[in-house]
TORKOL-4160 file (C-alpha; in steps of 0.2 Angstrom, whole numbers, padded with zeros to 4 digits, m for minus):
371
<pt num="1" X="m0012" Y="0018" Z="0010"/>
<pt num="2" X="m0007" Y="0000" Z="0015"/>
<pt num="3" X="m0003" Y="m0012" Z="0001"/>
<pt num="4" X="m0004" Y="m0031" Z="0006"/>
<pt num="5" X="0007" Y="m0045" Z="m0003"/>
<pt num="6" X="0002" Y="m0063" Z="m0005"/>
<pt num="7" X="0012" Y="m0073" Z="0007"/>
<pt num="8" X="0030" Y="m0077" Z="m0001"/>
<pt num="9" X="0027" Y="m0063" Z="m0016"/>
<pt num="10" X="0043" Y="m0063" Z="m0025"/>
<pt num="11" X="0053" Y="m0048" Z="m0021"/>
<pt num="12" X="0052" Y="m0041" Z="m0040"/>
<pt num="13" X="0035" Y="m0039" Z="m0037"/>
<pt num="14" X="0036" Y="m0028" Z="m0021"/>
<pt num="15" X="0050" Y="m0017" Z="m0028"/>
<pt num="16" X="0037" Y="m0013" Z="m0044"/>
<pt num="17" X="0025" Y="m0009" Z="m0032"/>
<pt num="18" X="0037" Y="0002" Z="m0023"/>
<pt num="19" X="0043" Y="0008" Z="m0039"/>
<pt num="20" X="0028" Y="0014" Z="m0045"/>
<pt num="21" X="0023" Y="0024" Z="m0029"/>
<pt num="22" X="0040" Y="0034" Z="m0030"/>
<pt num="23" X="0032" Y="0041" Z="m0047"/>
<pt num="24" X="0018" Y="0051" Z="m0035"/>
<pt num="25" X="0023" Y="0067" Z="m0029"/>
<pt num="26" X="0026" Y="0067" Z="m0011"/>
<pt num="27" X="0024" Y="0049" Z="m0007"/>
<pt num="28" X="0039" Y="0038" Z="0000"/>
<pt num="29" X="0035" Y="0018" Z="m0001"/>
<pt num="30" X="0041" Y="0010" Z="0016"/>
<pt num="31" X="0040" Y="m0009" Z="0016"/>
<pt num="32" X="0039" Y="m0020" Z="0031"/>
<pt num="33" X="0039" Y="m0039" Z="0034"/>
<pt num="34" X="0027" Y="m0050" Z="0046"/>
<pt num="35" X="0033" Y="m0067" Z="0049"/>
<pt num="36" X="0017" Y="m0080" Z="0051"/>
<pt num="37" X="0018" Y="m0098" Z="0057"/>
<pt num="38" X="0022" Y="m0104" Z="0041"/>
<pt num="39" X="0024" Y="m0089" Z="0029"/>
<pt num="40" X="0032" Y="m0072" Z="0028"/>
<pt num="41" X="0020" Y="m0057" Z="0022"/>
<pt num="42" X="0026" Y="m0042" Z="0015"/>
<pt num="43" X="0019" Y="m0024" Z="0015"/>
<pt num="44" X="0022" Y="m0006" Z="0007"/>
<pt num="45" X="0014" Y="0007" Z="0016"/>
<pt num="46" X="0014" Y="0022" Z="0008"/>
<pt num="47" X="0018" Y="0038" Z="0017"/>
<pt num="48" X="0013" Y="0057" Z="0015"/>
<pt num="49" X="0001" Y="0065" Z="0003"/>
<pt num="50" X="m0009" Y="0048" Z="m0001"/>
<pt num="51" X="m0027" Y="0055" Z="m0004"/>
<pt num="52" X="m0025" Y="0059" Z="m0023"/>
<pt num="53" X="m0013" Y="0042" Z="m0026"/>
<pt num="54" X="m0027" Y="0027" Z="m0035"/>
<pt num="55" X="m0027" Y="0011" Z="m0029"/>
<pt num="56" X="m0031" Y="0000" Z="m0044"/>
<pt num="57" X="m0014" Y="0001" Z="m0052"/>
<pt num="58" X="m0009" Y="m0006" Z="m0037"/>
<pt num="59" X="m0019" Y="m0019" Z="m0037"/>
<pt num="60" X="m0014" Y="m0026" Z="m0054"/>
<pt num="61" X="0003" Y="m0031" Z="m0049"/>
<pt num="62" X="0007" Y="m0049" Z="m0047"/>
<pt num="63" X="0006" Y="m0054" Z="m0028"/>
<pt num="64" X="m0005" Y="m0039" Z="m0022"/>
<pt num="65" X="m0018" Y="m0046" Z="m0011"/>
<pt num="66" X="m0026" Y="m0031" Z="m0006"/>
<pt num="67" X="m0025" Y="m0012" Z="m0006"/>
<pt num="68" X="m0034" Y="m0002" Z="0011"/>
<pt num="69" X="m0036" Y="0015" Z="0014"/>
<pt num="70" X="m0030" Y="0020" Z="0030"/>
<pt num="71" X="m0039" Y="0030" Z="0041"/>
<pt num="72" X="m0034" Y="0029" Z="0059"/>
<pt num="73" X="m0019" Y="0038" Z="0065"/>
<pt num="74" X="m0011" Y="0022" Z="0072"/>
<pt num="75" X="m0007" Y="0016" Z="0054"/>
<pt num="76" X="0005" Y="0000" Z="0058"/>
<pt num="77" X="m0005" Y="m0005" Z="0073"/>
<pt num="78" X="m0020" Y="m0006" Z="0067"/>
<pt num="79" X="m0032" Y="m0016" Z="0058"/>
<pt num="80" X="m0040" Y="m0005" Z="0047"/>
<pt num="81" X="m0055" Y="m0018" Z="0047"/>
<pt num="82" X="m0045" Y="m0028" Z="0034"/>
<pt num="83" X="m0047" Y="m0048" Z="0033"/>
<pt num="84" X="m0031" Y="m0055" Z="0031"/>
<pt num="85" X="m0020" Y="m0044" Z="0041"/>
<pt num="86" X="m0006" Y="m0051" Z="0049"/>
<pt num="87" X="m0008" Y="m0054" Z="0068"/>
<pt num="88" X="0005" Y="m0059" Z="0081"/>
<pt num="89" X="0024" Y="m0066" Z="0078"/>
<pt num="90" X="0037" Y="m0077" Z="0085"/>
<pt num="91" X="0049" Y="m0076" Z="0095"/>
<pt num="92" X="0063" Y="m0088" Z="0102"/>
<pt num="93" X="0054" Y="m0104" Z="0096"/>
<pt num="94" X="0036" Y="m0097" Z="0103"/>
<pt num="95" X="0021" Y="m0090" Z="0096"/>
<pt num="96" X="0012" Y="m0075" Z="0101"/>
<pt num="97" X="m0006" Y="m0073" Z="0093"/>
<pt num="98" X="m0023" Y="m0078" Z="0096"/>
<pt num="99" X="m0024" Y="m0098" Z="0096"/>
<pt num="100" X="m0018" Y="m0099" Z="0113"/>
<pt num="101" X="m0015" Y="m0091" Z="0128"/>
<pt num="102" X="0003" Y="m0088" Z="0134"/>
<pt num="103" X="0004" Y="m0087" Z="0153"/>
<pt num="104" X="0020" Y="m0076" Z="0161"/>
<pt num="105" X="0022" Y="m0081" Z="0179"/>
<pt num="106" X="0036" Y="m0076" Z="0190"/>
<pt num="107" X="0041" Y="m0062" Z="0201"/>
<pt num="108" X="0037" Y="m0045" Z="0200"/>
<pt num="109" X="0053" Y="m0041" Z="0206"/>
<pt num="110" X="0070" Y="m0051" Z="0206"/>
<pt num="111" X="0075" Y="m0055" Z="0226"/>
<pt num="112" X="0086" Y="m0069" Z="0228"/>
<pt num="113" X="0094" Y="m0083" Z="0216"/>
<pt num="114" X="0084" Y="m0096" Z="0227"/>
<pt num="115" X="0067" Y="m0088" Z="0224"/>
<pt num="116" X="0069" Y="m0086" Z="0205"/>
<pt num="117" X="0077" Y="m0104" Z="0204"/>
<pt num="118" X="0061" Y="m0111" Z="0215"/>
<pt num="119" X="0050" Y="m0100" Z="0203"/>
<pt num="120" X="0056" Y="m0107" Z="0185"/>
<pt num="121" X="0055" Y="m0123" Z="0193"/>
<pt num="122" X="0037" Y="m0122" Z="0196"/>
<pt num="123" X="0034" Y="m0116" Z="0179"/>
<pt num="124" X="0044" Y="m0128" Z="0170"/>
<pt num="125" X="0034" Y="m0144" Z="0180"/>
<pt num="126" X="0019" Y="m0137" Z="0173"/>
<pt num="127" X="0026" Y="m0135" Z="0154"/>
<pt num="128" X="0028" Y="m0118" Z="0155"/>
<pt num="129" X="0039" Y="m0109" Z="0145"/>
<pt num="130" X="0039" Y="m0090" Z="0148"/>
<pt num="131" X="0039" Y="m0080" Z="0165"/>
<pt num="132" X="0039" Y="m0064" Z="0171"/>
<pt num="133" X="0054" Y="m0057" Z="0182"/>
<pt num="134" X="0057" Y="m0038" Z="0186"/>
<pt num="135" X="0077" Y="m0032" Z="0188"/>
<pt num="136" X="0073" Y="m0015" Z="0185"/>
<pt num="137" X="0057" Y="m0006" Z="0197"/>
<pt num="138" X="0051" Y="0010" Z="0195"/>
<pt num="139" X="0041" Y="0014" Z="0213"/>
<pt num="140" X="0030" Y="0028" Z="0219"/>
<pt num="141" X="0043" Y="0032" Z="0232"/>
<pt num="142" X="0061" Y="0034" Z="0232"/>
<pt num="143" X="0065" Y="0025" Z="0246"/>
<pt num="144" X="0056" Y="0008" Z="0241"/>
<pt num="145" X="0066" Y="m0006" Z="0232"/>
<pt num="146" X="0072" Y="m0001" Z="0214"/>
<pt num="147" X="0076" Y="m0017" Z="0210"/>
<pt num="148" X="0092" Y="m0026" Z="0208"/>
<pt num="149" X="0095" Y="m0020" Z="0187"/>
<pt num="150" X="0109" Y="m0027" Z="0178"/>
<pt num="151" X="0120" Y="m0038" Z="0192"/>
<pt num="152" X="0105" Y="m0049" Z="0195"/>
<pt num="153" X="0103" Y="m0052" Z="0174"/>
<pt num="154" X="0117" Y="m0065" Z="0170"/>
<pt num="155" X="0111" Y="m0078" Z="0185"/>
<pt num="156" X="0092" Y="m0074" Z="0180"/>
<pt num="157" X="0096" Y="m0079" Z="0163"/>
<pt num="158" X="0107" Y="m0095" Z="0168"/>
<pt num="159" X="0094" Y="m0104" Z="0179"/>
<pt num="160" X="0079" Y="m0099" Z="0164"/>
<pt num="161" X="0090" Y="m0109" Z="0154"/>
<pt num="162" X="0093" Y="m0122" Z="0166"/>
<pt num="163" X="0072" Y="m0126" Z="0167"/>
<pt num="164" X="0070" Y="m0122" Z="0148"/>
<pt num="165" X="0060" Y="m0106" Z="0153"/>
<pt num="166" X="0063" Y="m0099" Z="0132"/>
<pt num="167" X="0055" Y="m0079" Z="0134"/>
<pt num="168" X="0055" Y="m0068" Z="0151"/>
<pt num="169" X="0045" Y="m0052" Z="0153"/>
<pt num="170" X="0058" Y="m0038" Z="0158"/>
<pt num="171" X="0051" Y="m0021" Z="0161"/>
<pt num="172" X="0065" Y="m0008" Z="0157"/>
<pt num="173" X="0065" Y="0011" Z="0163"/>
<pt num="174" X="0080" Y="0019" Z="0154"/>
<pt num="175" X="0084" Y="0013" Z="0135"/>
<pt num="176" X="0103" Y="0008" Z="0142"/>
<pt num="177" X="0095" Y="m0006" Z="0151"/>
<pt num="178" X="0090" Y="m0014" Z="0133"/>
<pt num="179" X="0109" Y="m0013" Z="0131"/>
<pt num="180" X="0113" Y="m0020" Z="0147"/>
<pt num="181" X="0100" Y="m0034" Z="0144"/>
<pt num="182" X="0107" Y="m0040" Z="0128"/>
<pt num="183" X="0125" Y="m0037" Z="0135"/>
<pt num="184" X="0120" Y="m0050" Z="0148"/>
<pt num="185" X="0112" Y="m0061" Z="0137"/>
<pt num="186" X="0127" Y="m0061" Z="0125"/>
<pt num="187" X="0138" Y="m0065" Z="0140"/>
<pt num="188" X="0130" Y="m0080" Z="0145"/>
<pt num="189" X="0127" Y="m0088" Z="0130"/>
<pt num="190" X="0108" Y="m0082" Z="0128"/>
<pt num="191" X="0101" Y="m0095" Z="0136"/>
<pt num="192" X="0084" Y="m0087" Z="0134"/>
<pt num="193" X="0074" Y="m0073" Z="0127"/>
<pt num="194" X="0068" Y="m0057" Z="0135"/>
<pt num="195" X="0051" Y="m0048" Z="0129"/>
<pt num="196" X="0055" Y="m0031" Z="0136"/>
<pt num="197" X="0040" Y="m0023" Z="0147"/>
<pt num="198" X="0036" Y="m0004" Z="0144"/>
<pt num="199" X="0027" Y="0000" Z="0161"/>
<pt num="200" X="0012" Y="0010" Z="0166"/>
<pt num="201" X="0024" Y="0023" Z="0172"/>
<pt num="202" X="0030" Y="0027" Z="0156"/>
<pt num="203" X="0018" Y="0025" Z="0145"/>
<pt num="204" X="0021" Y="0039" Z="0135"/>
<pt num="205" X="0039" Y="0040" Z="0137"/>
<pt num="206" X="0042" Y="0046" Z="0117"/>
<pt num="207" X="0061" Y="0043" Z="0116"/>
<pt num="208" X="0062" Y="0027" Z="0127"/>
<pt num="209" X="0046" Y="0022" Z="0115"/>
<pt num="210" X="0057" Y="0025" Z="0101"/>
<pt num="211" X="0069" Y="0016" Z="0106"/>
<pt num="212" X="0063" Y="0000" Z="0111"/>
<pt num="213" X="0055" Y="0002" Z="0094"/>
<pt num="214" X="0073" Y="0004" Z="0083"/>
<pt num="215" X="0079" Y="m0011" Z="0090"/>
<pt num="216" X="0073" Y="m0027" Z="0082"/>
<pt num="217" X="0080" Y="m0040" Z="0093"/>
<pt num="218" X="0066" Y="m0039" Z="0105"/>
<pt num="219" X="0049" Y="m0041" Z="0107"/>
<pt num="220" X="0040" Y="m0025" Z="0116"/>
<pt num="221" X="0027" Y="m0030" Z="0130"/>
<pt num="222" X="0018" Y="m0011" Z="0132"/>
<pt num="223" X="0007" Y="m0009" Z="0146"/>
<pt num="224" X="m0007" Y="0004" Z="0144"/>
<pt num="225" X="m0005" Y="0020" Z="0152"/>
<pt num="226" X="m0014" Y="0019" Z="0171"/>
<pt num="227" X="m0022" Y="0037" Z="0168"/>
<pt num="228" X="m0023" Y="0042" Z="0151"/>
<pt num="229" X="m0037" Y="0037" Z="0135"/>
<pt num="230" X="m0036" Y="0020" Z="0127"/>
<pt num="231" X="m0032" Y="0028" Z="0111"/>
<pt num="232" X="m0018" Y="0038" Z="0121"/>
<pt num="233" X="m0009" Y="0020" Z="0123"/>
<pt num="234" X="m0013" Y="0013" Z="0106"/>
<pt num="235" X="m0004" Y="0029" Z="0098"/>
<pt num="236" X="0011" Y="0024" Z="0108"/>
<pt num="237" X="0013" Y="0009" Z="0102"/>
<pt num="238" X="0012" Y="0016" Z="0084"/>
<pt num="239" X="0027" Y="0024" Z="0091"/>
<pt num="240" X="0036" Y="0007" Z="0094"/>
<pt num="241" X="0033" Y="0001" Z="0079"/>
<pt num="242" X="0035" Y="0018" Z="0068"/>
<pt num="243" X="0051" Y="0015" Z="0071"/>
<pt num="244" X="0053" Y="m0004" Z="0062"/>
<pt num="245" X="0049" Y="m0016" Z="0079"/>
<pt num="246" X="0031" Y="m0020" Z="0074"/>
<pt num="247" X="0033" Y="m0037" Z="0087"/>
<pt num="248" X="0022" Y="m0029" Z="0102"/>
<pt num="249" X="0009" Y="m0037" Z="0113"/>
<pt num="250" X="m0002" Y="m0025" Z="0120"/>
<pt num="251" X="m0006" Y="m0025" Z="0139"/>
<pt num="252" X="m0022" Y="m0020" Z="0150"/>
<pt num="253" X="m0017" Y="m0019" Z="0169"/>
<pt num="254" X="m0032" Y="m0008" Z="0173"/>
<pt num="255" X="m0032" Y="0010" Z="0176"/>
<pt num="256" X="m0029" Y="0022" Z="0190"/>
<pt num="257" X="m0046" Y="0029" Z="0198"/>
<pt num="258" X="m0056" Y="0033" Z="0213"/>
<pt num="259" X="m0068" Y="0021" Z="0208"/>
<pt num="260" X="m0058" Y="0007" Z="0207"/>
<pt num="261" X="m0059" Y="0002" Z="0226"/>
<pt num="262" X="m0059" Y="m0009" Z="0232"/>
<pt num="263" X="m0046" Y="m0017" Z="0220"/>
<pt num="264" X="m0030" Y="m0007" Z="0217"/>
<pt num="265" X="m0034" Y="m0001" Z="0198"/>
<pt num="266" X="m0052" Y="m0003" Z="0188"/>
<pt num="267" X="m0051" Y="m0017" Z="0178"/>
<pt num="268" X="m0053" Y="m0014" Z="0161"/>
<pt num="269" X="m0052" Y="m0031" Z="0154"/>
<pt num="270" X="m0069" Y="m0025" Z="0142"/>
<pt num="271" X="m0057" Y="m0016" Z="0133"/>
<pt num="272" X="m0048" Y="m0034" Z="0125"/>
<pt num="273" X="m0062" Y="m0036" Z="0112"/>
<pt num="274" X="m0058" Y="m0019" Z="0108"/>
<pt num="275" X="m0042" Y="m0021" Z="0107"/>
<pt num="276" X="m0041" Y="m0037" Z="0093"/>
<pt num="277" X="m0054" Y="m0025" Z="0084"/>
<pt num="278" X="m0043" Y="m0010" Z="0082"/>
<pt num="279" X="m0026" Y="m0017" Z="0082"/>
<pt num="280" X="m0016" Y="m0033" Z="0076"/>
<pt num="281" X="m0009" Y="m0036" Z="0091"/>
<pt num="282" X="m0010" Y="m0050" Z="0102"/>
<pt num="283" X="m0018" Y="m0043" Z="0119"/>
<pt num="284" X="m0012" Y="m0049" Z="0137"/>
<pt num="285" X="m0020" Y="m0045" Z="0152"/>
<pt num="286" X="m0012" Y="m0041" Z="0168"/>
<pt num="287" X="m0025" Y="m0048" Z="0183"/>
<pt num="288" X="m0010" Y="m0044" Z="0197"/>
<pt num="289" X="m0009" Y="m0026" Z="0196"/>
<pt num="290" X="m0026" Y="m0022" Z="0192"/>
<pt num="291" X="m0033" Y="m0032" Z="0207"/>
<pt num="292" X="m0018" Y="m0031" Z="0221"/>
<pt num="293" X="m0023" Y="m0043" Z="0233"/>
<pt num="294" X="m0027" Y="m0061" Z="0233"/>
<pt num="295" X="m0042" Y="m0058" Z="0245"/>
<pt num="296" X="m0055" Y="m0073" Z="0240"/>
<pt num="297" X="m0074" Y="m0074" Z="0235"/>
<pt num="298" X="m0087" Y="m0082" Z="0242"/>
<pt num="299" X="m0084" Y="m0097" Z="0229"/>
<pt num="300" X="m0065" Y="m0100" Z="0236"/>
<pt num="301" X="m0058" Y="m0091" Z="0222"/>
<pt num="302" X="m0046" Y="m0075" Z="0222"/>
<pt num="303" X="m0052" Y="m0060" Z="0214"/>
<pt num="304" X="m0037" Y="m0063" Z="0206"/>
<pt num="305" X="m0042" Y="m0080" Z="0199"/>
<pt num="306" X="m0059" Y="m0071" Z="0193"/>
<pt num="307" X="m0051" Y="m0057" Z="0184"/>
<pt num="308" X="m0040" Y="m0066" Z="0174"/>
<pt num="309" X="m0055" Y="m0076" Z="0167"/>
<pt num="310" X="m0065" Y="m0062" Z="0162"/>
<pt num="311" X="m0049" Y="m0059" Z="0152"/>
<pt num="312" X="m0049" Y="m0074" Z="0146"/>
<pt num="313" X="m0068" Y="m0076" Z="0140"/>
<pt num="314" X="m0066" Y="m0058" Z="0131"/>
<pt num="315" X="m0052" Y="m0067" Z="0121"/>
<pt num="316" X="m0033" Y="m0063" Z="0129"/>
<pt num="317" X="m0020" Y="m0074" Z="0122"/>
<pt num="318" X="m0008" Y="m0066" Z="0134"/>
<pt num="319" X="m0005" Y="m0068" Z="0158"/>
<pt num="320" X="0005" Y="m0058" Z="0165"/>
<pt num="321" X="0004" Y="m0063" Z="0183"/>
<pt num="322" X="0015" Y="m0061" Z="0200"/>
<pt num="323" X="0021" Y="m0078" Z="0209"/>
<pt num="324" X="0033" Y="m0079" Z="0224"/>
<pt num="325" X="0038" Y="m0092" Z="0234"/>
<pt num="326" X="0037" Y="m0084" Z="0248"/>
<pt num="327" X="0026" Y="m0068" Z="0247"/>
<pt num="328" X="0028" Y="m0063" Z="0265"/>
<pt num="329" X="0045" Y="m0059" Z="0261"/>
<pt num="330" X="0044" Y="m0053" Z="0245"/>
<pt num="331" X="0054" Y="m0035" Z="0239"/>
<pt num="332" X="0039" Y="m0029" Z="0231"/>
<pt num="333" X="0019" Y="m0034" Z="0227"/>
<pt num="334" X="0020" Y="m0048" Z="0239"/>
<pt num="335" X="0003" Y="m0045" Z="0245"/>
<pt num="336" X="m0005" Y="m0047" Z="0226"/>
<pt num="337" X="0007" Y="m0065" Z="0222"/>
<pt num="338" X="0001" Y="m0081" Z="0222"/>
<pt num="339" X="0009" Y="m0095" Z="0227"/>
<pt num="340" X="0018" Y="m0108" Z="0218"/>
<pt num="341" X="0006" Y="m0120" Z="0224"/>
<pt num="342" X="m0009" Y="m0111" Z="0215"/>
<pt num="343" X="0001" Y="m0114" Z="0200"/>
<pt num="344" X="m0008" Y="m0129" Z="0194"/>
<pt num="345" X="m0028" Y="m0122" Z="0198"/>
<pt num="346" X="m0022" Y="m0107" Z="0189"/>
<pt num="347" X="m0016" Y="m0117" Z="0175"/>
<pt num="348" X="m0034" Y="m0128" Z="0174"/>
<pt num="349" X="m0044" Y="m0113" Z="0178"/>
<pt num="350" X="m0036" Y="m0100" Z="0162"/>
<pt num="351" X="m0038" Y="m0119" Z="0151"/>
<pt num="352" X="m0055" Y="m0121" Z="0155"/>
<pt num="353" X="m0061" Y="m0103" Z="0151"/>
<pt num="354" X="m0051" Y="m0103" Z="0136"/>
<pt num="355" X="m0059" Y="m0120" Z="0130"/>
<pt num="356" X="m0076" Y="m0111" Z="0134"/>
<pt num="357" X="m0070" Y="m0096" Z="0123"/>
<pt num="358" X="m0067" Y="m0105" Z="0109"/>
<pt num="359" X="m0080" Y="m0114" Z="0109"/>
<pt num="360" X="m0093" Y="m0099" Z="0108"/>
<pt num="361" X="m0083" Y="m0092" Z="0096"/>
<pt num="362" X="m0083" Y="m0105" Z="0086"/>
<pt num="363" X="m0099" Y="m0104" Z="0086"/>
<pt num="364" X="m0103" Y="m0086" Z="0082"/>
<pt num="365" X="m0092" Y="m0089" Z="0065"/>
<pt num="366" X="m0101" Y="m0103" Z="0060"/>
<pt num="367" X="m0117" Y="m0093" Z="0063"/>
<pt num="368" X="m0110" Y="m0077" Z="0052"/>
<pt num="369" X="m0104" Y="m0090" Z="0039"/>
<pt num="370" X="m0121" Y="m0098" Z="0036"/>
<pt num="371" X="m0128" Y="m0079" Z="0035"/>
């Protein structure tokens, strides 16, 4: 059972309604806090034997806004087809939710200062202000590049500073690279922000789940598991945020399949709808990892470039693509990034779908309004 506050409920209030499910047997109040554009909304969500516990005392108190039976297993996550749920979050002076779509750029892994410096650049001419850049690579094969880890981190964070870049996507394999992160943030003066990645790869990695969850510093970019259900991946995020880190953007990057030929995964970008219907979370695509090649159509445009509108239409507020400099020479994926000169097409391509987006949506709420 989930009970909603008002927004800005005087703390008196929340700690009667907390008081009062400590009187049921079996029941352990847990509050949590959402921070809006404008407002903070507070929860109590209570936990264990809830079936027997009324909801109308509850909703006599002062401030309550709503009390919802919870019957999905990923409790914190989801939506529980409840209007007025709290969606998305801020982070280091940007917003994640589902007015606008935030596009990471940058490398998929971390070569040389020159690359990354040429790479935040780019981003920055176009007003962009988050970016993707891999230190740490978990690979099919031992012997392919690992990535550079912590000693490329303090001139990584440097030039995003230098070009205003304010959140990077990391991906982290090991939870002591979350310590060596904030280590090298700390050291140079947290230029920037990092939005750690959870990969494919360890999508059900429980205790490195848990930890990027106990840590509140961070948001928590998880990408769905390449082989395993839909609702598979939704519970671990519940995992992340079971443990007080509910700041996660939930990825699609495709899944791994025999039929996904002749792209590198089967594009599951159908699954965003479903995604925003479950869950609060904002959802990002990934159009680089689920295509792997930036073979063109007919019409002059990548597959790429295709995929990433069909994310876009379906409503993702979220990009995660790869860019490189120079891709011949890049450590890892160079065959999948686009070049900084695409930068601007990809930019006018995502607005335009977007604007189309909202525009049908628009319409389909005006049409259930009038109902």
């Amino acid at each position: 059972m989930i009970i909603m506050f008002d927004p800005d409920t005087p703390l008196e209030s929340v700690e009667a309604v907390e008081a009062l499910a400590r009187r049921f047997d079996d029941v352990t109040p847990r509050r949590y806090e959402y921070q809006g554009t404008a407002h903070a909304i507070t929860e109590v969500h209570l936990l264990g034997s809830t079936q027997k516990v009324p909801a109308e005392p509850f909703r006599t108190f002062p401030g309550v806004r709503q009390v919802v039976r919870v019957s999905s297993r990923y409790r914190l996550v989801g939506r529980h087809d409840a209007p007025g749920m709290p969606t998305g979050f801020s982070y280091n002076g940007v917003r994640f939710d589902s007015q606008a779509v935030r596009v990471f750029a940058g490398l998929c892994a971390v070569d040389t200062p020159e690359h990354v410096d040429q790479t935040f650049a780019a981003l920055a001419s176009h007003g962009l202000e988050t970016a993707r850049m891999g230190a740490y690579k978990p690979r099919t094969s031992p012997y392919d590049f690992q990535g550079l880890g912590a000693a490329c981190l303090p001139w990584v964070f440097e030039l995003a500073g230098k070009h205003g870049i304010r959140v990077i996507a990391m991906e982290v394999t090991d939870a002591r690279h979350i310590e060596e992160i904030d280590r090298a943030l700390e050291a140079t003066g947290r230029p920037t922000g990092v939005m750690i990645q959870i990969g494919t790869r360890n999508a059900q990695n429980f205790e490195l789940l848990k930890r990027a969850g106990r840590q509140k510093t961070y948001p928590v970019l998880y990408k769905r598991g390449m082989g395993i259900t839909l609702e598979e991946s939704l519970n671990a995020c519940e995992y992340i945020a079971s443990e007080g880190n509910p700041n996660i953007v939930f990825c699609l990057r495709g899944v791994k399949t025999h039929l996904g030929d002749p792209h590198r995964n089967l594009v599951d970008f159908a699954h965003v709808p479903v995604v925003r219907r479950q869950t609060r979370m904002p959802v990002c695509i990934d159009p680089s990892h689920s295509v792997g090649s930036t073979r063109r159509a007919p019409d002059g445009l990548t597959d790429i470039f295709h995929v990433t509108g069909q994310g876009v239409i379906a409503g993702a507020s979220m990009v995660l693509i790869d860019f490189h400099p120079a891709p011949a020479t890049a450590l890892c994926d160079g065959p999948q990034a686009l070049t900084p000169d695409e930068l601007p097409r990809l930019m006018a391509y995502v607005q335009r779908v977007r604007a189309a987006y909202d525009e049908v949506s628009t319409l389909a709420a005006e049409a259930e309004t009038a109902k």
